[in-house]
C-alpha positions as CSV (number, residue, x, y, z in Angstrom):
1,X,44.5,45.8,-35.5
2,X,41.2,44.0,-36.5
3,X,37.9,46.1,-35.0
4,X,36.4,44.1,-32.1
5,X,33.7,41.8,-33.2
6,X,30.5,42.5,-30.5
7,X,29.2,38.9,-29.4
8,X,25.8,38.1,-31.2
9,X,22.9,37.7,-28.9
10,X,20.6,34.6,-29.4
11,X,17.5,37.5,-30.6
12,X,19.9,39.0,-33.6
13,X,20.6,35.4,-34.8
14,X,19.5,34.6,-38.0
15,X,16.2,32.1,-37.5
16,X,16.7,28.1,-37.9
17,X,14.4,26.7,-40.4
18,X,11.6,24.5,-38.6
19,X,13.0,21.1,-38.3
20,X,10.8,18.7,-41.1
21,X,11.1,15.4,-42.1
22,X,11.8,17.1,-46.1
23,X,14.4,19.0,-44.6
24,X,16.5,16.2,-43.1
25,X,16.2,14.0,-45.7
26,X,17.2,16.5,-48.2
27,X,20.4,17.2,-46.6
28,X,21.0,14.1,-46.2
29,X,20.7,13.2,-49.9
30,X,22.8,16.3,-50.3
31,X,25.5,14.9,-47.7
32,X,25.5,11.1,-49.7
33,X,25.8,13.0,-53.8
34,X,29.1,15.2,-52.2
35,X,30.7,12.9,-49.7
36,X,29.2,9.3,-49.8
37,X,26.4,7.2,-47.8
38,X,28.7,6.1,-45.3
39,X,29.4,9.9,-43.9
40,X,25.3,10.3,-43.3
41,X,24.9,9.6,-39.7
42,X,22.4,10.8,-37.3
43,X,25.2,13.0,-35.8
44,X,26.1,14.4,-38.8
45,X,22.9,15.2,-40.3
46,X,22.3,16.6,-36.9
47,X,25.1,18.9,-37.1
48,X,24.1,20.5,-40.5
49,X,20.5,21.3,-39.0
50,X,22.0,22.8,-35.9
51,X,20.1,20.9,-34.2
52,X,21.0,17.2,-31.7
53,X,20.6,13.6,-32.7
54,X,17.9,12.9,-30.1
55,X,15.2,15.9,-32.1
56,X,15.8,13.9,-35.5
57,X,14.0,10.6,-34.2
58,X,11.0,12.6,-34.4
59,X,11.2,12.5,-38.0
60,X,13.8,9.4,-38.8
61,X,13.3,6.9,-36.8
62,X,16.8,4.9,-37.3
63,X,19.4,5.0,-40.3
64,X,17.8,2.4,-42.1
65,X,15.0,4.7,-42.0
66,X,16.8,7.4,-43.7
67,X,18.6,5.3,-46.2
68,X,15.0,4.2,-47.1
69,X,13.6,7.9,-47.9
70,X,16.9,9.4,-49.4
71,X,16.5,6.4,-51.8
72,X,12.5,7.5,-52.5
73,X,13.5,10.9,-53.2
74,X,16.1,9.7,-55.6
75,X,13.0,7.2,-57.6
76,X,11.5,11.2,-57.7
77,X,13.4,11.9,-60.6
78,X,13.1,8.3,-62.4
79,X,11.6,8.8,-65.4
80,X,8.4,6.6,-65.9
81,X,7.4,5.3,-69.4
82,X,3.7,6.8,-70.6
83,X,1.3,3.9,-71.0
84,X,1.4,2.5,-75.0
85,X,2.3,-0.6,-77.0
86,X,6.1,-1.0,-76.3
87,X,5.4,-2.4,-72.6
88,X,8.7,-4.8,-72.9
89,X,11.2,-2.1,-74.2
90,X,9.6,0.4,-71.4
91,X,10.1,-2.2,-69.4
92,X,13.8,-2.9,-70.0
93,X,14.4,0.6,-70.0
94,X,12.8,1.9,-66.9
95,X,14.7,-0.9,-65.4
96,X,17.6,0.0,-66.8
97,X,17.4,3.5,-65.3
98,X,16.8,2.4,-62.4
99,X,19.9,0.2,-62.0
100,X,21.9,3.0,-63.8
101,X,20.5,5.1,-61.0
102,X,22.0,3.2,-58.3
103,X,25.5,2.6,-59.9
104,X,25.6,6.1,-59.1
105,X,25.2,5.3,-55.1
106,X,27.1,2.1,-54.7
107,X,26.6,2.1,-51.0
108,X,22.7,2.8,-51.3
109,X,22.6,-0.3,-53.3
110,X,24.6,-1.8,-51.0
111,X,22.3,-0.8,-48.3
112,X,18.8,-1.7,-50.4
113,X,19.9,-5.2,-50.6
114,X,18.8,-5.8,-47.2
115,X,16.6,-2.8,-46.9
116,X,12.7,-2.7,-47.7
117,X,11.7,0.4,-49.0
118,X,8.3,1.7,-48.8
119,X,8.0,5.1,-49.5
120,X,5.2,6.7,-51.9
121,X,7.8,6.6,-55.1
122,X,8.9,3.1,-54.6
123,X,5.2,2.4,-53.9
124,X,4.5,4.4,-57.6
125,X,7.4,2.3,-59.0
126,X,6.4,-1.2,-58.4
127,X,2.6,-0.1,-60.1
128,X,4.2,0.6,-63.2
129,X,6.5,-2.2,-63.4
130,X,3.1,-4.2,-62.6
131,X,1.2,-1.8,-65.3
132,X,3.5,-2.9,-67.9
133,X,4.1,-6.6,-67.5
134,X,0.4,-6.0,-67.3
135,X,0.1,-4.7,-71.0
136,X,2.2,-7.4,-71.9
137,X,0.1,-10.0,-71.0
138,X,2.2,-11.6,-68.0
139,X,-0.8,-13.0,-65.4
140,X,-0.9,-11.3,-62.2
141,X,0.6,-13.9,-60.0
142,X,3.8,-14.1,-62.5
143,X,4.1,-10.2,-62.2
144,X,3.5,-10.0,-58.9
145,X,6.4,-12.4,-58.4
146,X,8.0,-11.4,-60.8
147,X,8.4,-7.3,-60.2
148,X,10.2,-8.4,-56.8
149,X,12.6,-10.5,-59.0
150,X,13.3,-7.5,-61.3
151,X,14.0,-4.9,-58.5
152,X,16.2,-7.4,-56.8
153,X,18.4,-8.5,-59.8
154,X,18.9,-4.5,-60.4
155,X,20.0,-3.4,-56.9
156,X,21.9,-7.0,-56.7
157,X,23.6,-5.7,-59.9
158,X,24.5,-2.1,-59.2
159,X,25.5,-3.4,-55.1
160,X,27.8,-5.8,-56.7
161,X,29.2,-3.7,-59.7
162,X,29.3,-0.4,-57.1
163,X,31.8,-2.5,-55.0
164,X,33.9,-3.4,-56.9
165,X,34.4,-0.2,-58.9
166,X,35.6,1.1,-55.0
167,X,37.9,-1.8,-54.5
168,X,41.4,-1.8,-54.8
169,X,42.5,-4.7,-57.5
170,X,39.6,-5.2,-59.0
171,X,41.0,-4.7,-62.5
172,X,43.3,-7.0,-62.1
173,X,41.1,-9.7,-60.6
174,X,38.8,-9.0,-63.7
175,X,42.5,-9.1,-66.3
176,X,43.3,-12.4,-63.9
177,X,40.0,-14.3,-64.9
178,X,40.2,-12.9,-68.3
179,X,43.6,-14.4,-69.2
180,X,42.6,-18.1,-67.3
181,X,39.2,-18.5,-69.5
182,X,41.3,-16.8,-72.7
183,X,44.2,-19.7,-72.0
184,X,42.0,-22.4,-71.1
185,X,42.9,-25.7,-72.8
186,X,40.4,-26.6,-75.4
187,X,40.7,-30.4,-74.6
188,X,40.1,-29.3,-70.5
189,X,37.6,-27.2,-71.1
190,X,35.4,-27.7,-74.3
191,X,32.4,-25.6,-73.3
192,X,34.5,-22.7,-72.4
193,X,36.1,-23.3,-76.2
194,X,32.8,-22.8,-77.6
195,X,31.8,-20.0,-75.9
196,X,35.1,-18.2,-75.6
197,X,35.0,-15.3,-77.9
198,X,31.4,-14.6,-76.2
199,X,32.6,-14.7,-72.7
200,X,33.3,-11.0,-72.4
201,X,31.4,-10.1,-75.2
202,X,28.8,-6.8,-75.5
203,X,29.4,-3.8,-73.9
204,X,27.8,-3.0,-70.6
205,X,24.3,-1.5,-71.5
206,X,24.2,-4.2,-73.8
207,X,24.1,-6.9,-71.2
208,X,22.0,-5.2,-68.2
209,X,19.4,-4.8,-71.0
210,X,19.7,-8.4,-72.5
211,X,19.9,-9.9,-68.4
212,X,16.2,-7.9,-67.8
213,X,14.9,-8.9,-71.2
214,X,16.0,-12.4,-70.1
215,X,14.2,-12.3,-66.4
216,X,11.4,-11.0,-68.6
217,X,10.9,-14.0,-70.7
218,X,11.3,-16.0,-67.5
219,X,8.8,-14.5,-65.9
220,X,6.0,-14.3,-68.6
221,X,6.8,-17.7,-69.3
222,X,6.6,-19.6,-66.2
223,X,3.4,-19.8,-64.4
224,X,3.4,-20.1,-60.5
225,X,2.4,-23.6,-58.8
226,X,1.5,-24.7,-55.9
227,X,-1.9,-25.0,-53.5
228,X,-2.6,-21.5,-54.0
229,X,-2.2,-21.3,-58.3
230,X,-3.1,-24.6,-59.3
């Protein structure tokens, strides 16, 4: 027979750490890495600082709020190019990171496409993107522009790609379309003929870094009209 276990009073209890704002959203971040975005609620998160929903608002003021600073504490560990003379392969490359960083988290992607971030390492992020279209000579208007272009195309990416990683059949959507352009009359389709050995060419990494360098060209290249720039 097991020795009776004496009830713990409330004094011998081991002491809560003090509720923070750092606190939640690190447990948070740690809930969305083991189980997924979708399992951090306000309840839950509430539950593994012993705490209730209602004391967290001090601190978060919604979901969207949290999704918003569990993404900035991910951009903490983003690496960020040192200033120097290879602005446009820092430039692919810190996006590329960055997109790689959110294939990680497909339902924080998800999430970002309709959310606007604006903590301190977004706010950090966006000034070096600007700092190196900068070196490269892009004019501020075009970068300005542009950097919002660049962030979107990557979350847009890793959202999408994310998706479709978790869906059921998506393989053999991607083997369906595949096998129509592969079998695609020549005398139907002359353009896909052309261009059909290229199709599904390039491996992944190759193409994310090609589609930025592309965006980049775009937006060095194509100055901003209208009452305001002409």
């Amino acid at each position: 027979m097991s020795p009776r276990r004496e009830p713990v009073g409330r004094r011998d209890r081991p002491a809560k750490a003090p509720l923070s704002r750092a606190g939640a959203v690190a447990v948070a971040l740690r809930i969305m890495q083991e189980e997924g975005l979708e399992r951090v609620t306000m309840r839950r998160l509430a539950t593994e600082l012993d705490t209730g929903p209602a004391s967290l608002y001090v601190y978060v003021a919604n979901v969207a709020e949290l999704h918003g600073a569990i993404f900035d504490e991910l951009l903490a560990g983003l690496p960020l190019p040192a200033r120097g003379d290879r602005w446009r392969a820092d430039l692919v490359a810190l996006l590329t990171a960055y997109t790689e960083m959110l294939f990680a988290h497909p339902g924080l992607a998800r999430s970002l496409v309709t959310l606007r971030p604006s903590g301190p390492n977004y706010v950090r992020l966006i000034d070096t993107l600007l700092g190196l279209l900068h070196e490269g000579g892009v004019p501020v208007a075009q970068a300005a522009w542009g950097v919002d272009l660049l962030l979107q195309h990557g979350t847009a990416t890793a959202a999408e790609q994310g998706t479709r990683d978790e869906t059921a059949g998506a393989a053999s959507e991607q083997f369906a379309l595949t096998e129509a352009v592969r079998e695609a009359a020549a005398h139907d389709h002359p353009n896909i003929a052309r261009a059909r050995e290229e199709l599904f060419s390039g491996t992944g990494p190759q193409r994310l870094a090609w589609m930025f360098d592309a965006l980049i060209s775009g937006i060095a290249s194509t100055p901003i009209t209208g009452d305001d720039h002409d």
